[in-house]
N, C-alpha and C positions, 0 to 999 in steps of 0.2 A: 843142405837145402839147394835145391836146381835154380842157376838162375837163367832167366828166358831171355835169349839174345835182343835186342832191341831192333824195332824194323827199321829204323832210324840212322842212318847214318852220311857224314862226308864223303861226297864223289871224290874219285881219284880220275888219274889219265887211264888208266883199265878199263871207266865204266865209259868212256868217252862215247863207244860206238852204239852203248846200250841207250844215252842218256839223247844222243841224234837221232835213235829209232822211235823214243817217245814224243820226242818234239815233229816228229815228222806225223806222228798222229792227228796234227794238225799243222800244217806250217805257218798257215797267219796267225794263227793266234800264236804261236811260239815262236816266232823268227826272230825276238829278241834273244831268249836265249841261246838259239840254236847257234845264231852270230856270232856270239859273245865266246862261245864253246869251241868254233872252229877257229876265232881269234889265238885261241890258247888259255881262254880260262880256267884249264883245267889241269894245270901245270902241276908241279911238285909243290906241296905246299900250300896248295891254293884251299882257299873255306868258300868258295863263291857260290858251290849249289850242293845243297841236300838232299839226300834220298830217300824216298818210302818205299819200302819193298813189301811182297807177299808172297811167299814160297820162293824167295831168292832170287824174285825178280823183282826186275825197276818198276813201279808202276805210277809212280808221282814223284816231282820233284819240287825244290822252290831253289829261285837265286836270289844271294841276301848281298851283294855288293853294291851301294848306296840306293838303288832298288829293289823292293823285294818285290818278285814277281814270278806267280806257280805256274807250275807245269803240268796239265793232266792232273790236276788234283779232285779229289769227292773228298765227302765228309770225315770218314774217316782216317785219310791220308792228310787232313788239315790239322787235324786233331794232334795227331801225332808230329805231324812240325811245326805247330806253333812254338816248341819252346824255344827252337832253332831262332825262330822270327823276334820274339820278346829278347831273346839277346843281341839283337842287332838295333835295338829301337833308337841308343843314341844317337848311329848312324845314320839313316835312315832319311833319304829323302821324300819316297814314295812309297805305295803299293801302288803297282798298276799288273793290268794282264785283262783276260777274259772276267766281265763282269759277275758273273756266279761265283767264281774262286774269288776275284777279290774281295768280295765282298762277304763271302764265306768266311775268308780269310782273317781279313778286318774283323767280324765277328766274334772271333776266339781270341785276337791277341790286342784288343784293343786296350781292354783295360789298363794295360802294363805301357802303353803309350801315350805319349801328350795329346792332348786337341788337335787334330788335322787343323790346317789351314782352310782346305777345299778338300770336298768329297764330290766327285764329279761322278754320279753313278751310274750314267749313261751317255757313253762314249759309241757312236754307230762305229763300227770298224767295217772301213769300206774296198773295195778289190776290183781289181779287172785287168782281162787275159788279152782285149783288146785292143790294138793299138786305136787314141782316139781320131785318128786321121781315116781311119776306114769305114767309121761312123759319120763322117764330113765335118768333123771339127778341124777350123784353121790351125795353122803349128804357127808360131812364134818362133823366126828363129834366129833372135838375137839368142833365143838362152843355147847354153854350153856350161861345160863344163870348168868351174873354178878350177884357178891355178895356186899354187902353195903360196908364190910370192905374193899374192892378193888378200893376204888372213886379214891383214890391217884395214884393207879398204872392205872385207866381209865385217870386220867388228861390229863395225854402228848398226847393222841392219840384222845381225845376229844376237846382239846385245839388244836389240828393242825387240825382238820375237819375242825372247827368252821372258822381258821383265812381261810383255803383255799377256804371254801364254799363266806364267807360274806366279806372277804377283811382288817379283822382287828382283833385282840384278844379276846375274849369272857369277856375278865377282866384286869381293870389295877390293877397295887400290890399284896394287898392279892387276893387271890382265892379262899375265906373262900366261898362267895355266892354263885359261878360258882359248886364249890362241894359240896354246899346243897344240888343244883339242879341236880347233877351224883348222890347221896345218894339215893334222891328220886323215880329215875327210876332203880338204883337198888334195893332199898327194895319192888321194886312191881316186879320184875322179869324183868323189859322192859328194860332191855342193853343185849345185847348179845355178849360174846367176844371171842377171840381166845388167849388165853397168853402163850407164849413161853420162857422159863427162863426169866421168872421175867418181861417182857414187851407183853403186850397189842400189837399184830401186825395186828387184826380184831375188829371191832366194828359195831354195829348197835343197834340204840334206836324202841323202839316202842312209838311213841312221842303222840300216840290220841287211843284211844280205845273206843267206841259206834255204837250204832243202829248195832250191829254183822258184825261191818267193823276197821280193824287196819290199821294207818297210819304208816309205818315205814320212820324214817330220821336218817341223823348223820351217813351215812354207811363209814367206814373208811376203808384202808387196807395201811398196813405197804407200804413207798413209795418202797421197794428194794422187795416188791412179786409184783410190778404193772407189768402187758404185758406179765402174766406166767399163763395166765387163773385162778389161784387160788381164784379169786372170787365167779367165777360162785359155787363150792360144797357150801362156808361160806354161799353164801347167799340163797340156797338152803336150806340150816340147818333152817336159821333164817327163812323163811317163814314157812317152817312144825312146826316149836317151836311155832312160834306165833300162826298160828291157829288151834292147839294144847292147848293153852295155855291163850289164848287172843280173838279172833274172826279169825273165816273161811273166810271173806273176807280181804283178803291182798293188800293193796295200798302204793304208792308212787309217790313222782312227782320228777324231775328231767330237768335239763338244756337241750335245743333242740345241745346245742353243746359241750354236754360230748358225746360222742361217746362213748368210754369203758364202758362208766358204762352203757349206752343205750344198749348196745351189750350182759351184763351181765346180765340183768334184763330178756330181750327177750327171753336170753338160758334158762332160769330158768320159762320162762311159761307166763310171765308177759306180757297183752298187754294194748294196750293204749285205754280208757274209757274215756279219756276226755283231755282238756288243763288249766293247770294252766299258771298264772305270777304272778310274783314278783315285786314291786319298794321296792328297796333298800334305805337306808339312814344311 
């Protein structure tokens, strides 16, 4: 009996250049993975992204490392990695990506998964090429760039993003791992802050950088500046810094029912390119 090879399989470091051509099919919507990719997630050994192919080529993927989030996916190329997804569910913090896949996505492999937390199914994912200083937006320019020695005085104002963004603490106990991961984005320059006697009252991460597109999240501002426009110059700073610094195209995505910060992003030049969602857990 013939058996039919499966379209189905684990990326290796081989398929690397293949797997950066697809993401580049779109880079905002893909510049998590693509990041993740040129980090070296695609090491010896690594399960972090699967493949759908058709006639031997890449033509969808998904990454299942504590996020699952697809790449270039349609119907039929979901179909065929759900099983890939249903085996990561204990894991599994999120689905996020481009709102069709995810929620495509979500569709086939839910059953086999717990109750989301939140299903945030309209995420505006929003961009722009131009610096907001050339628009006549003021710059802020206490913000800069964090430094590594600073992860501890970033905690408190990283740790209240996190609980208010997702619903719950970044870390129980120590918080040794939680400020690996603030080390990290400050020893490459991608936290931006505002400190004022000794506290962090601004923050923004640049969380994905590829294919000449940064994803910026994690945007904080001290709760007692909120409703006093003071966002709009920080994050004005933070977009010239980053593509300055990081790549000329600037993105992020954002809840359809934050208003403030919908209203912030807008002043600052940012418009919407596309829609993400989120299912939470």
């Amino acid at each position: 009996m013939l058996r039919t090879r499966s379209p189905v399989r684990m990326l290796t470091v081989e398929d690397r250049d293949a797997a950066l051509e697809l993401c580049a099919q779109d880079p905002a919507a893909n510049v998590y993975v693509a990041s993740r990719i040129l980090d070296g997630a695609m090491g010896f050994g690594s399960t972090a992204v699967t493949g759908y192919f058709e006639d031997a080529r890449l033509r969808s993927m998904v990454w299942t490392v504590a996020n699952v989030v697809p790449v270039e996916t349609d119907e039929r190329a979901r179909a065929a990695l759900a099983d890939r997804v249903r085996k990561v569910r204990r894991r599994c913090a999120s689905f996020l990506g481009p709102q069709d896949q995810v929620m495509g996505l979500w569709g086939v492999a839910s059953a086999d998964y717990p109750s989301p937390r939140a299903v945030r199914a309209t995420q505006p994912l929003l961009g722009t090429r131009v610096p907001p200083s050339a628009l006549g937006v003021p710059l802020d320019h206490r913000v800069r760039p964090g430094v590594e020695a600073e992860a501890e005085l970033v905690l408190p104002a990283a740790t209240d993003m996190f609980t208010e963004e997702i619903g719950y603490p970044p870390y129980q106990g120590s918080p040794t791992f939680y400020l690996d991961s603030l080390r990290t984005l400050l020893r490459r320059r991608r936290t931006y802050v505002v400190i004022e006697h000794g506290e962090v009252i601004f923050k923004a991460d640049v969380g994905s950088v590829a294919l000449g597109c940064a994803q910026i999240q994690g945007v904080w501002l001290h709760p007692r500046l909120r409703g006093q426009r003071a966002a709009a110059p920080m994050m004005a700073s933070v977009i010239e810094q980053t593509m300055a610094e990081h790549a000329p195209f600037v993105t992020l995505y954002v809840n359809d029912f934050n208003a403030a910060a919908l209203a912030t992003y807008r002043r600052v030049g940012m418009e919407q390119i596309g829609t993400f969602a989120t299912v939470l857990f």
